[in-house]
C-alpha positions as a Python dict, from the first residue, in 0.01 Angstrom:
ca = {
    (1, 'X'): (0, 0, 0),
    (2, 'X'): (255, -212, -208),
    (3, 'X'): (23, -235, -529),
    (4, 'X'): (-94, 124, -473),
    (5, 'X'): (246, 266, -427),
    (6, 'X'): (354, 63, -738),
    (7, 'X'): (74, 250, -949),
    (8, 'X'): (227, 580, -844),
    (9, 'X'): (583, 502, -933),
    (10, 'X'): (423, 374, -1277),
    (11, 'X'): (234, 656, -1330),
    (12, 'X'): (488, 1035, -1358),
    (13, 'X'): (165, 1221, -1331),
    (14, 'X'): (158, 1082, -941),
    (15, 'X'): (472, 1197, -890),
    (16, 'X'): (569, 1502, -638),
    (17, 'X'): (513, 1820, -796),
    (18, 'X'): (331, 2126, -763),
    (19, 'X'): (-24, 2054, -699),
    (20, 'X'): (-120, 2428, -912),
    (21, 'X'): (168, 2501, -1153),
    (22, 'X'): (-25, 2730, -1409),
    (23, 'X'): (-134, 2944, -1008),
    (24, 'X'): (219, 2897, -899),
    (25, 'X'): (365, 3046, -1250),
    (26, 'X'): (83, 3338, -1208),
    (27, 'X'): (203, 3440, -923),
    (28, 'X'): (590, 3434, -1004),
    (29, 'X'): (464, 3670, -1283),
    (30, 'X'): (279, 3869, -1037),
    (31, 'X'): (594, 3870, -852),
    (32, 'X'): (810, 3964, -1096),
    (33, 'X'): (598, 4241, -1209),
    (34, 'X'): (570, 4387, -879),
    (35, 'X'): (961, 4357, -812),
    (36, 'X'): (1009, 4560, -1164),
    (37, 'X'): (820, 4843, -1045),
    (38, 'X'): (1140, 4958, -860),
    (39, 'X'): (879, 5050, -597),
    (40, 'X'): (902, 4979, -193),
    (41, 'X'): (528, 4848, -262),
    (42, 'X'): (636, 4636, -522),
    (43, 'X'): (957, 4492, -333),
    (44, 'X'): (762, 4426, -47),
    (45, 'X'): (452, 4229, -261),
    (46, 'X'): (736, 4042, -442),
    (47, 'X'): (872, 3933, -141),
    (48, 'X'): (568, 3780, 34),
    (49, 'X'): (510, 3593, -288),
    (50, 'X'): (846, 3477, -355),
    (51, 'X'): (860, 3360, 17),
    (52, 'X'): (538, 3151, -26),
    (53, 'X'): (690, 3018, -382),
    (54, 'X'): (1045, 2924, -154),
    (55, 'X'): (827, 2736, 77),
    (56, 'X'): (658, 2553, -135),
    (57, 'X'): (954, 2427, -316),
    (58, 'X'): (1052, 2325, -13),
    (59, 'X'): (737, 2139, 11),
    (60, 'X'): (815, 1946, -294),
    (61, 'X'): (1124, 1879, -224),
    (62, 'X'): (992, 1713, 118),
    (63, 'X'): (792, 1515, -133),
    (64, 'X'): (1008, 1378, -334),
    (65, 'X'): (1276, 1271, -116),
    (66, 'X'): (997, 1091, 70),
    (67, 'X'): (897, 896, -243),
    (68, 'X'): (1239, 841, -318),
    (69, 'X'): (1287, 661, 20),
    (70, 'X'): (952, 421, -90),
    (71, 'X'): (1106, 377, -416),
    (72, 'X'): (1435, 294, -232),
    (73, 'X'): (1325, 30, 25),
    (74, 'X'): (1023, -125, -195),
    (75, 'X'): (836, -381, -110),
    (76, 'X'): (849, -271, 217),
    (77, 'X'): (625, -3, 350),
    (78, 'X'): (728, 345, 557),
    (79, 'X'): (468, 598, 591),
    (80, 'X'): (558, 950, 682),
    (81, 'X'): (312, 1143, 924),
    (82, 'X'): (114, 1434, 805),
    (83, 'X'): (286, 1786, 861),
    (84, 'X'): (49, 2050, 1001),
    (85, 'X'): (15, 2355, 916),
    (86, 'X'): (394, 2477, 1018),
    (87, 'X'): (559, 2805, 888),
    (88, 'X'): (869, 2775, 670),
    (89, 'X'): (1120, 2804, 927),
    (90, 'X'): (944, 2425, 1004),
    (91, 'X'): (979, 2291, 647),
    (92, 'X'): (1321, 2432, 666),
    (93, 'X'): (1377, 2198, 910),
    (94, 'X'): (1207, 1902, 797),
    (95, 'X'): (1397, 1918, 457),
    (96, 'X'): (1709, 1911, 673),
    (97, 'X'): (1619, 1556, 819),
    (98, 'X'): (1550, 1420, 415),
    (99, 'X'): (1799, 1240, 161),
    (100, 'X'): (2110, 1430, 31),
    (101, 'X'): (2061, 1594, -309),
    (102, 'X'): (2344, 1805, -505),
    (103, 'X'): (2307, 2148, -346),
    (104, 'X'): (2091, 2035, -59),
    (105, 'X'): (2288, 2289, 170),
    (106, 'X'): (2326, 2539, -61),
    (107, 'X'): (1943, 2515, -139),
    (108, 'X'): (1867, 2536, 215),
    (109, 'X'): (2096, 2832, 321),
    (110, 'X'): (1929, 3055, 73),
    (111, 'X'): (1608, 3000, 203),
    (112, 'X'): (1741, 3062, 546),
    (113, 'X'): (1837, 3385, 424),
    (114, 'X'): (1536, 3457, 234),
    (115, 'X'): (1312, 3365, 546),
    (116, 'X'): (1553, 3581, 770),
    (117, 'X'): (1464, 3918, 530),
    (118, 'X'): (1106, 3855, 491),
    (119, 'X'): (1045, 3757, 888),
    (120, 'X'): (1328, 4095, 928),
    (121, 'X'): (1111, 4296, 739),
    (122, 'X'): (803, 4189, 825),
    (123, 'X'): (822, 4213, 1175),
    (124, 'X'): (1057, 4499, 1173),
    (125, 'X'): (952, 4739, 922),
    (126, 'X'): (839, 4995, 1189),
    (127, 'X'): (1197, 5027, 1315),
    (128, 'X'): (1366, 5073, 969),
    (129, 'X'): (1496, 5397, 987),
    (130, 'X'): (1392, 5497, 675),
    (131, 'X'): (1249, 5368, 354),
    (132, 'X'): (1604, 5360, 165),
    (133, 'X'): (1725, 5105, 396),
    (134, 'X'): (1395, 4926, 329),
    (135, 'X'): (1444, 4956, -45),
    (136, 'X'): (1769, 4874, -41),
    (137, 'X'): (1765, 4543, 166),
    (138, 'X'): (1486, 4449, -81),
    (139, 'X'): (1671, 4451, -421),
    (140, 'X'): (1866, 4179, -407),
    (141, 'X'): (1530, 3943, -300),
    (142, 'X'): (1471, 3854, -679),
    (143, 'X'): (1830, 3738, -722),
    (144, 'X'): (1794, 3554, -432),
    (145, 'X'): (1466, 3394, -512),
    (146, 'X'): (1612, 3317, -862),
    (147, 'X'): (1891, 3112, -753),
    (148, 'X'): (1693, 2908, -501),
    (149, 'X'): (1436, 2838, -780),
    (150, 'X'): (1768, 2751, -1016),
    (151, 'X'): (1821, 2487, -726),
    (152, 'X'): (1525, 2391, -673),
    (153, 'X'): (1482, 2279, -1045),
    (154, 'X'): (1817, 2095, -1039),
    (155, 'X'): (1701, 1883, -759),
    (156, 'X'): (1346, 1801, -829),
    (157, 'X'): (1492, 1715, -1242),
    (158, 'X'): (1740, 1477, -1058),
    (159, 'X'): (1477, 1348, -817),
    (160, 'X'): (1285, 1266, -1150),
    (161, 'X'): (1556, 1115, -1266),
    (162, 'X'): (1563, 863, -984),
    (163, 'X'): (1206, 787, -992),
    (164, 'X'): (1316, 697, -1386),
    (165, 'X'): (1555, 442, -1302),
    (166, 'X'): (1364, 326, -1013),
    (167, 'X'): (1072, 272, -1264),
    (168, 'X'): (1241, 82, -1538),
    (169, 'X'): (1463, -73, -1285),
    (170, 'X'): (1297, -213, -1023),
    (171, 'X'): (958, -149, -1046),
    (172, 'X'): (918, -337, -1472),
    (173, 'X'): (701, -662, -1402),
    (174, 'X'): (646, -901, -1745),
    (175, 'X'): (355, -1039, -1582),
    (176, 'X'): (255, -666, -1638),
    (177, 'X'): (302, -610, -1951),
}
């Protein structure tokens, strides 16, 4: 693992990241389209995709503080185990138990909150007494998603940062070169 792990912190394309960014930015467009309609059908598609964008930032953010921790400790070895297939609540939970970032709390209070309106909604929407109260517990889901993604951005840039440093630092070899 140690020359193989040493590849990836050489290499920034083997970095965390989003696996599909050009799909990922599609669907924040599709998102952001649907939101503008000023529609309950529009809230409500916005929402399920800016829930599945939240969780994946999540995701990465798993991700990097993992290879943040190899970078940290190298040469030695930790492997992390392979999530399954767990809902957001989950990797909520699991990016609770990573390293501290700037605005790790913050970050993970707003999806909290996001995940408490969609699974609120989406579970509940029968029992809404009417569609204004849908509508208006909607509107502010783009302002929300907006200043998770804001957070999001700061941490993964810092994260890359780190991996930066670590590379020059630590991981520069003249028998390498």
């Amino acid at each position: 693992m140690n020359m193989n792990f040493k590849h990836k912190i050489n290499n920034s394309e083997l970095w965390p990241g989003f696996t599909s960014s050009d799909h990922l930015n599609e669907l924040n467009d599709i998102a952001d389209n649907a939101f503008n309609k000023d529609s309950i059908e529009g809230y409500l598609a916005a929402l399920l995709i800016y829930h599945q964008l939240c969780e994946e930032m999540a995701k990465v953010l798993i991700e990097d503080s993992r290879f943040f921790i190899k970078a940290s400790i190298y040469p030695l070895e930790i492997e992390f185990s392979k999530s399954k297939r767990i809902m957001f609540g989950g990797v909520i939970e699991q990016l609770k138990e990573t390293v501290s970032f700037d605005n790790k709390e913050l970050f993970i209070q707003k999806c909290q909150n996001f995940n408490q309106v969609r699974n609120s909604l989406a579970h509940g929407l029968t029992k809404k007494t009417s569609i204004d109260s849908v509508k208006q517990e909607l509107e502010s889901i783009k302002e929300v998603f907006d200043e998770i993604f804001v957070l999001f951005d700061q941490a993964h840039d810092w994260f890359y940062l780190c991996f930066k440093d670590f590379k020059k630092d630590k991981f520069i070899d003249i028998h390498d070169e």
